[in-house]
ZADO-1210 file (C-alpha; in nm, 4 decimals, padded with zeros to 6 digits):
<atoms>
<atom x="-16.1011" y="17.1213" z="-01.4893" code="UNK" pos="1"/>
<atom x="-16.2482" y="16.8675" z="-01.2675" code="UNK" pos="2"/>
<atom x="-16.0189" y="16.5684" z="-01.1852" code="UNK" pos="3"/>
<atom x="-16.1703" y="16.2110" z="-01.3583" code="UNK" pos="4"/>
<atom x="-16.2550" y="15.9822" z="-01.0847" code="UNK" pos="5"/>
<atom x="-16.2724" y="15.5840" z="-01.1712" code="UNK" pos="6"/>
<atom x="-16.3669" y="15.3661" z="-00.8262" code="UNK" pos="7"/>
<atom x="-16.4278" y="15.0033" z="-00.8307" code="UNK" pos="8"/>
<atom x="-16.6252" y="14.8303" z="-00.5233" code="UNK" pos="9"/>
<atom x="-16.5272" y="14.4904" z="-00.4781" code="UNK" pos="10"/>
<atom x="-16.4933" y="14.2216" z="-00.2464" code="UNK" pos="11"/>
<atom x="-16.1328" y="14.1340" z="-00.0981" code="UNK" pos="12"/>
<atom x="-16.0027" y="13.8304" z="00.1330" code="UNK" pos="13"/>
<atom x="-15.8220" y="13.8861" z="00.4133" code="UNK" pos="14"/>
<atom x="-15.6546" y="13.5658" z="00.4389" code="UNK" pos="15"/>
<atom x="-15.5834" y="13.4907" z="00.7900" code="UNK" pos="16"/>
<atom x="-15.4217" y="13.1229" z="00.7652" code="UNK" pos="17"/>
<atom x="-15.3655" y="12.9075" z="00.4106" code="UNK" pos="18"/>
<atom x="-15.6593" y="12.7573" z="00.4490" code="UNK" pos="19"/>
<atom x="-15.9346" y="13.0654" z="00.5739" code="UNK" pos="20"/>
<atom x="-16.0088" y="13.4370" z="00.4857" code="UNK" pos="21"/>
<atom x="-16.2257" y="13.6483" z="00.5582" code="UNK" pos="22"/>
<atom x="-16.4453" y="13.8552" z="00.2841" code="UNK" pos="23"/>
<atom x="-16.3537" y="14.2052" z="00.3102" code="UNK" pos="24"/>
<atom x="-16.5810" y="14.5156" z="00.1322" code="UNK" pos="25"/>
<atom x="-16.3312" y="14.7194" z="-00.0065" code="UNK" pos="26"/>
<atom x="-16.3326" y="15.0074" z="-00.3044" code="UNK" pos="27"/>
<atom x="-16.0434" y="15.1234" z="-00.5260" code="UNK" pos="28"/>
<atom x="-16.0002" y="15.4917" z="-00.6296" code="UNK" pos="29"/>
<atom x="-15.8187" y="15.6985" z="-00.8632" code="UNK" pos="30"/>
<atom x="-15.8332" y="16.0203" z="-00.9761" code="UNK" pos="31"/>
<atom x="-15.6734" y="16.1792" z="-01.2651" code="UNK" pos="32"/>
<atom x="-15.5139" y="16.5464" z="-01.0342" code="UNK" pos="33"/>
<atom x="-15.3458" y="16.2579" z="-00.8625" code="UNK" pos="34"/>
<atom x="-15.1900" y="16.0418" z="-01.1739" code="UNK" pos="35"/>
<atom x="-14.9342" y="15.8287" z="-00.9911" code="UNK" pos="36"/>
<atom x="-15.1724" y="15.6466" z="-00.7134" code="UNK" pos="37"/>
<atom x="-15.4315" y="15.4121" z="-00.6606" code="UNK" pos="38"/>
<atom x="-15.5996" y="15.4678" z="-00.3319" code="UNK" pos="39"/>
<atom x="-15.7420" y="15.1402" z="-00.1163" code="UNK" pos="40"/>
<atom x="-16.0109" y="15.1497" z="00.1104" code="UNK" pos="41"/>
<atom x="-16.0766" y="14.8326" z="00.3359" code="UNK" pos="42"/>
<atom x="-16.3973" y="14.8430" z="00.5225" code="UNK" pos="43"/>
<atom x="-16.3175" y="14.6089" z="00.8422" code="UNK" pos="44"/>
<atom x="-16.5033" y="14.5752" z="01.1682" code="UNK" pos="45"/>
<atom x="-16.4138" y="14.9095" z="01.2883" code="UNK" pos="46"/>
<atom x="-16.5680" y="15.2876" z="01.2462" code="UNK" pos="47"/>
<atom x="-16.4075" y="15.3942" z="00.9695" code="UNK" pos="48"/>
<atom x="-16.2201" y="15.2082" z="00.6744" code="UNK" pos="49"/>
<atom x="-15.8679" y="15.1916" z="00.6574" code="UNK" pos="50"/>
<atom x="-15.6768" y="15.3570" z="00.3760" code="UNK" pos="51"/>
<atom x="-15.3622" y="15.2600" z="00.1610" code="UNK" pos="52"/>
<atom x="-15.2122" y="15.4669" z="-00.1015" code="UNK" pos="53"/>
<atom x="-14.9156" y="15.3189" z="-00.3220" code="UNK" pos="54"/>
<atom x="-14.8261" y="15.3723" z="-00.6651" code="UNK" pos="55"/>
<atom x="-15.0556" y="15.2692" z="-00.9232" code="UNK" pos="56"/>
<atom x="-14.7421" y="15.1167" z="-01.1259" code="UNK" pos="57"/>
<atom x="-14.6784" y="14.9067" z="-00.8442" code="UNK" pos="58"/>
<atom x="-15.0181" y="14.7161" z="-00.8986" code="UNK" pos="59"/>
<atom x="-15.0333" y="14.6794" z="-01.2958" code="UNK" pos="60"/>
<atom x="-14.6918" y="14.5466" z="-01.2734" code="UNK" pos="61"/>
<atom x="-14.8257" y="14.3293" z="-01.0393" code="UNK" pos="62"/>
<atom x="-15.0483" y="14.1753" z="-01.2023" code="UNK" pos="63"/>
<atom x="-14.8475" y="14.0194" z="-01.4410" code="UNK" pos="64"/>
<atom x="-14.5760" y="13.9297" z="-01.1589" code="UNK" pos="65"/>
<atom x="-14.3902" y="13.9937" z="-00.8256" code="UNK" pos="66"/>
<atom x="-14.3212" y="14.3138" z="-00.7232" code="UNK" pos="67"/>
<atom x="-14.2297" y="14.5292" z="-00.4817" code="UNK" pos="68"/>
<atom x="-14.0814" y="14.5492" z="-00.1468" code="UNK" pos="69"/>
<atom x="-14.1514" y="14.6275" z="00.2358" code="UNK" pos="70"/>
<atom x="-14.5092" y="14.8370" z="00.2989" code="UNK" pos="71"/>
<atom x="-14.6474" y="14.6942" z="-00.0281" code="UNK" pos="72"/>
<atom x="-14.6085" y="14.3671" z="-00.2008" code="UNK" pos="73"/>
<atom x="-14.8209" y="14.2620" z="-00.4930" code="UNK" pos="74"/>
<atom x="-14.8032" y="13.9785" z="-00.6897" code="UNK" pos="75"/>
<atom x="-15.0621" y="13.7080" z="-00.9121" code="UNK" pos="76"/>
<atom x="-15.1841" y="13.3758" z="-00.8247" code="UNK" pos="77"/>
<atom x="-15.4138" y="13.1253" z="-00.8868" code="UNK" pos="78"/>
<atom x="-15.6840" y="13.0171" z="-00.6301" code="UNK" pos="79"/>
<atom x="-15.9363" y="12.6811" z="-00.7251" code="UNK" pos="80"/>
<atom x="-15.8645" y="12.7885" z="-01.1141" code="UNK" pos="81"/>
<atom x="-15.9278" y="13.1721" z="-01.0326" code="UNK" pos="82"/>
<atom x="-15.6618" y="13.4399" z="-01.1156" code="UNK" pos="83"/>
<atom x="-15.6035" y="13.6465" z="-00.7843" code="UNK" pos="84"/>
<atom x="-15.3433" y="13.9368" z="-00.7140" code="UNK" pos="85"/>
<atom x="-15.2002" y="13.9177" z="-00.3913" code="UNK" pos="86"/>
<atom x="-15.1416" y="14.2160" z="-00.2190" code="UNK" pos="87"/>
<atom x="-14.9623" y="14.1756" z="00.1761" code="UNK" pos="88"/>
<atom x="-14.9564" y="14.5357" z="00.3511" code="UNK" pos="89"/>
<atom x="-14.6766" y="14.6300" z="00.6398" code="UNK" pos="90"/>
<atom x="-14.7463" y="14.9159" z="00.8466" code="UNK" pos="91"/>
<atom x="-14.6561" y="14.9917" z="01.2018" code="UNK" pos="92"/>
<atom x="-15.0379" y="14.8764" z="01.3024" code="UNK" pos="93"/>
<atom x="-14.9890" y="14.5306" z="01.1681" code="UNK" pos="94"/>
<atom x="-14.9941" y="14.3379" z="00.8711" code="UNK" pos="95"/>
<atom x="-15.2549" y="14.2383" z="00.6033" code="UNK" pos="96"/>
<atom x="-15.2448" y="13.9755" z="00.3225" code="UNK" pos="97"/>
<atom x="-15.5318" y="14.0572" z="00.0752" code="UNK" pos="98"/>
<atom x="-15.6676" y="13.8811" z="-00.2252" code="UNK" pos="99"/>
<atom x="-15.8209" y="14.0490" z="-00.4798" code="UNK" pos="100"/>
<atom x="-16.0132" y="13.8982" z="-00.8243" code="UNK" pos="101"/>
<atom x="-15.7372" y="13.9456" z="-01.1035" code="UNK" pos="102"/>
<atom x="-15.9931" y="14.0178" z="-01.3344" code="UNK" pos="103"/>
<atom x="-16.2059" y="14.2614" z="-01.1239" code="UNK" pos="104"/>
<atom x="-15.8469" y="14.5008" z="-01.0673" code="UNK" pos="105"/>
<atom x="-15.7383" y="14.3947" z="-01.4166" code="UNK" pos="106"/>
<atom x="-16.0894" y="14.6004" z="-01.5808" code="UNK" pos="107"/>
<atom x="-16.0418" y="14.8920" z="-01.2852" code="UNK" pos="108"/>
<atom x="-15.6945" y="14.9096" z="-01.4113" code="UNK" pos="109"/>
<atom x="-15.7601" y="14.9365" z="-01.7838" code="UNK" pos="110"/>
<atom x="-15.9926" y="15.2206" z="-01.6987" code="UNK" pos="111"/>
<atom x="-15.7246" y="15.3801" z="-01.5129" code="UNK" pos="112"/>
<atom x="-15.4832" y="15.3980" z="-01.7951" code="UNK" pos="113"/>
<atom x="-15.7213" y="15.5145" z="-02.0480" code="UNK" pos="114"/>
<atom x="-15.7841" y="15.8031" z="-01.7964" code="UNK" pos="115"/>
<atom x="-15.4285" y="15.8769" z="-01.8096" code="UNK" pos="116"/>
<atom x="-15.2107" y="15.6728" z="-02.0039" code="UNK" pos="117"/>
<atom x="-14.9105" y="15.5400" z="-01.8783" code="UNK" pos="118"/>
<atom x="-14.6093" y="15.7938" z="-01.9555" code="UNK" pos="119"/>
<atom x="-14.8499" y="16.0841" z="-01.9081" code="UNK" pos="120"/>
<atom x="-14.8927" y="16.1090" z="-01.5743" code="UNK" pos="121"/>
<atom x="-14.5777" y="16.4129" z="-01.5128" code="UNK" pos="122"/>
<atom x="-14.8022" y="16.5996" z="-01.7529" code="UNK" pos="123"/>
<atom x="-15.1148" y="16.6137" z="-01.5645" code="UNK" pos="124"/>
<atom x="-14.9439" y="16.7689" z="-01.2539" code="UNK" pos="125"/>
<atom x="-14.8548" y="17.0416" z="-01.4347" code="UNK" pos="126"/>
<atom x="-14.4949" y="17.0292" z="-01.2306" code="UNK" pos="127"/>
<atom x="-14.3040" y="17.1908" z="-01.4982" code="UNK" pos="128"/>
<atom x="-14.5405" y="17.5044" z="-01.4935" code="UNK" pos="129"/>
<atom x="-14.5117" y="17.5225" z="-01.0968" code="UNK" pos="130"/>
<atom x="-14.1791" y="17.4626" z="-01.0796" code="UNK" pos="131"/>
<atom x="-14.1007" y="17.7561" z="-01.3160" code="UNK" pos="132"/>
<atom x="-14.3350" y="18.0089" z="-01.0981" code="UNK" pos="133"/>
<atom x="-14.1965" y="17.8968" z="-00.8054" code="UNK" pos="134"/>
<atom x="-13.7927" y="17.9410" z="-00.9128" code="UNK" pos="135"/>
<atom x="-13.9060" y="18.2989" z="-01.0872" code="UNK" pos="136"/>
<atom x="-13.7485" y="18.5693" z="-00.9222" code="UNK" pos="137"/>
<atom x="-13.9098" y="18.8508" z="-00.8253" code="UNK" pos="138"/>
<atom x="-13.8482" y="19.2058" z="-00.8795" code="UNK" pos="139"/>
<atom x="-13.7293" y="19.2547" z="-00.5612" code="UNK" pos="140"/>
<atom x="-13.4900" y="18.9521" z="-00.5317" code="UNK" pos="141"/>
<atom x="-13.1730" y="19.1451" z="-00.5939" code="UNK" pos="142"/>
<atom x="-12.9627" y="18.8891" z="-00.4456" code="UNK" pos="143"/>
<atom x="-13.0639" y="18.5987" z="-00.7209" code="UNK" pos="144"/>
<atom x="-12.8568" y="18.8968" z="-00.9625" code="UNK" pos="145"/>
<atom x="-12.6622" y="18.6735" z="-01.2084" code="UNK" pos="146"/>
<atom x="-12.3550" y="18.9417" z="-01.2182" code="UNK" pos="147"/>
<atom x="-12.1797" y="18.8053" z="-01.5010" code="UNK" pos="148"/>
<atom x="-12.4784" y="18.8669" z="-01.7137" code="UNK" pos="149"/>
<atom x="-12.4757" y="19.2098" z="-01.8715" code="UNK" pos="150"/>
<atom x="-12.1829" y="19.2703" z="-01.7042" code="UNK" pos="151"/>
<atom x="-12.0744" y="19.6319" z="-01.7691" code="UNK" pos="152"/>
<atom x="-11.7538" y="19.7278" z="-01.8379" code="UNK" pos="153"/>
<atom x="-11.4653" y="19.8510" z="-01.5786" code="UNK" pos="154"/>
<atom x="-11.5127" y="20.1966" z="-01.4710" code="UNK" pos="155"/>
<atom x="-11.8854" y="20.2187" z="-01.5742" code="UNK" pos="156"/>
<atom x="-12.0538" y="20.2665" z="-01.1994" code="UNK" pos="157"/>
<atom x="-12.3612" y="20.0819" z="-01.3588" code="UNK" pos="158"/>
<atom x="-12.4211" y="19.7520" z="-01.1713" code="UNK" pos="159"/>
<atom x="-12.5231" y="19.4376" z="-01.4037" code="UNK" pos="160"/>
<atom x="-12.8537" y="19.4517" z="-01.1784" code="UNK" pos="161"/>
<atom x="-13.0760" y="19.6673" z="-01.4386" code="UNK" pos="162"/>
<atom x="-13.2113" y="20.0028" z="-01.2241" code="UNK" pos="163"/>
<atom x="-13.0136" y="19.8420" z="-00.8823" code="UNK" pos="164"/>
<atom x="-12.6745" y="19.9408" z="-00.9034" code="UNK" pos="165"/>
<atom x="-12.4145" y="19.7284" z="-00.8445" code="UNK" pos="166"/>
<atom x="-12.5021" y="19.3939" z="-00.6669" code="UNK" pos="167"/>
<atom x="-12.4059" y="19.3096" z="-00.3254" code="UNK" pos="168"/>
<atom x="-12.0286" y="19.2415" z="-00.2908" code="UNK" pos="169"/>
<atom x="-11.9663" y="19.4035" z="-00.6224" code="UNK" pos="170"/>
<atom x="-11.6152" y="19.5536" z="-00.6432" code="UNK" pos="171"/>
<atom x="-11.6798" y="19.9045" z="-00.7326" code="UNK" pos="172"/>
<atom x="-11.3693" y="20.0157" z="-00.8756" code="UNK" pos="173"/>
<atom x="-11.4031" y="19.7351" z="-01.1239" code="UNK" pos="174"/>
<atom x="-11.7769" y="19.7168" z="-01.1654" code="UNK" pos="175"/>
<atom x="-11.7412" y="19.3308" z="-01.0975" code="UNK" pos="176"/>
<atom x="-11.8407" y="19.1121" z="-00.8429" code="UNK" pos="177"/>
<atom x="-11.5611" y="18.9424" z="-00.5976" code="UNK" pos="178"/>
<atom x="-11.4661" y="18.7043" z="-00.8420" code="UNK" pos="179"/>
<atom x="-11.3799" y="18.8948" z="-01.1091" code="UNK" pos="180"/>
<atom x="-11.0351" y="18.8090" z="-01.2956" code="UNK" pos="181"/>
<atom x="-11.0423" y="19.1615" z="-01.3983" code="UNK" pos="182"/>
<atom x="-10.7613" y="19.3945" z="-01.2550" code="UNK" pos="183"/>
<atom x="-10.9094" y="19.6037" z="-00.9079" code="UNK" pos="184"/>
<atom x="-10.7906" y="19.9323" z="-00.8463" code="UNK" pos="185"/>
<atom x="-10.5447" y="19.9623" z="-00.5870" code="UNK" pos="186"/>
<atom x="-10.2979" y="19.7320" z="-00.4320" code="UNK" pos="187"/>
</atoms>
């Protein structure tokens, strides 16, 4: 399935005292195969835009008020009567106050979360599904044996590996593994 793609081109301000900014061409982007981010482009004076990525939580919460902390601040405003969301950016290349129209990122937001609605977003990673293929053992992986499962009993000389024999470290006078509370042979 093709990821959903919703991208919003819009006009920022880089404010560079209280009293100027700049206009900046910017676009926002999100995409369903990537449910927790909202993806920033800033098209400044230079070759190629720069890009921010930060979690798309981050800027519906705020847009009602302040939030977050170091890299990525966002919080609302007014401006002249306007409604803006500020948004100040840290990296190690410098730092960037933006201001964005509250109601242009409040209608790209909307569209975002009837894309994929909030709570959903675990889902559309699949991450349960991966996890468990990842974490399956494979035929071969005799040493992820559980030995206490289908544990024989003493004496048998069958492992609790099925067609492997006892497992690595197995005791085989008791047909147990090295922790077995059962009595071993010998003293």
């Amino acid at each position: 399935m093709r990821p959903t793609v919703v991208e919003r081109e819009l006009e920022l301000g880089l404010v560079l005292s209280p009293e100027l900014s700049v206009p900046v061409p910017a676009r926002l982007g999100y995409r369903s195969d990537d449910p927790f981010a909202v993806h920033v482009a800033f098209h400044i004076h230079s070759e190629r835009p720069v890009h921010w990525t930060f979690a798309r939580e981050l800027l519906v919460e705020g847009v009602f008020r302040p939030c977050g902390q170091a890299d990525v601040r966002v919080w609302p405003t007014k401006t002249d009567g306007r409604g803006i969301v500020m948004m100040a950016l840290s990296s190690p290349a410098g730092d960037a106050l933006l201001e964005a129209p509250a109601e242009q990122v409040t209608a790209w937001l909307e569209r975002t979360l009837r894309v994929v609605p909030p709570g959903t977003e675990a889902a559309r990673l699949g991450l349960d599904e991966e996890l468990t293929e990842l974490f399956a053992p494979a035929a071969d992986d005799l040493w992820l044996c559980d030995q206490w499962l289908n544990e024989p009993g003493p004496g048998s000389g069958a492992g609790p590996c099925p067609g492997a024999g006892p497992c690595p470290g197995a005791d085989p006078c008791s047909g147990a593994g090295p922790s077995s509370d059962e009595p071993r042979g010998g003293t």
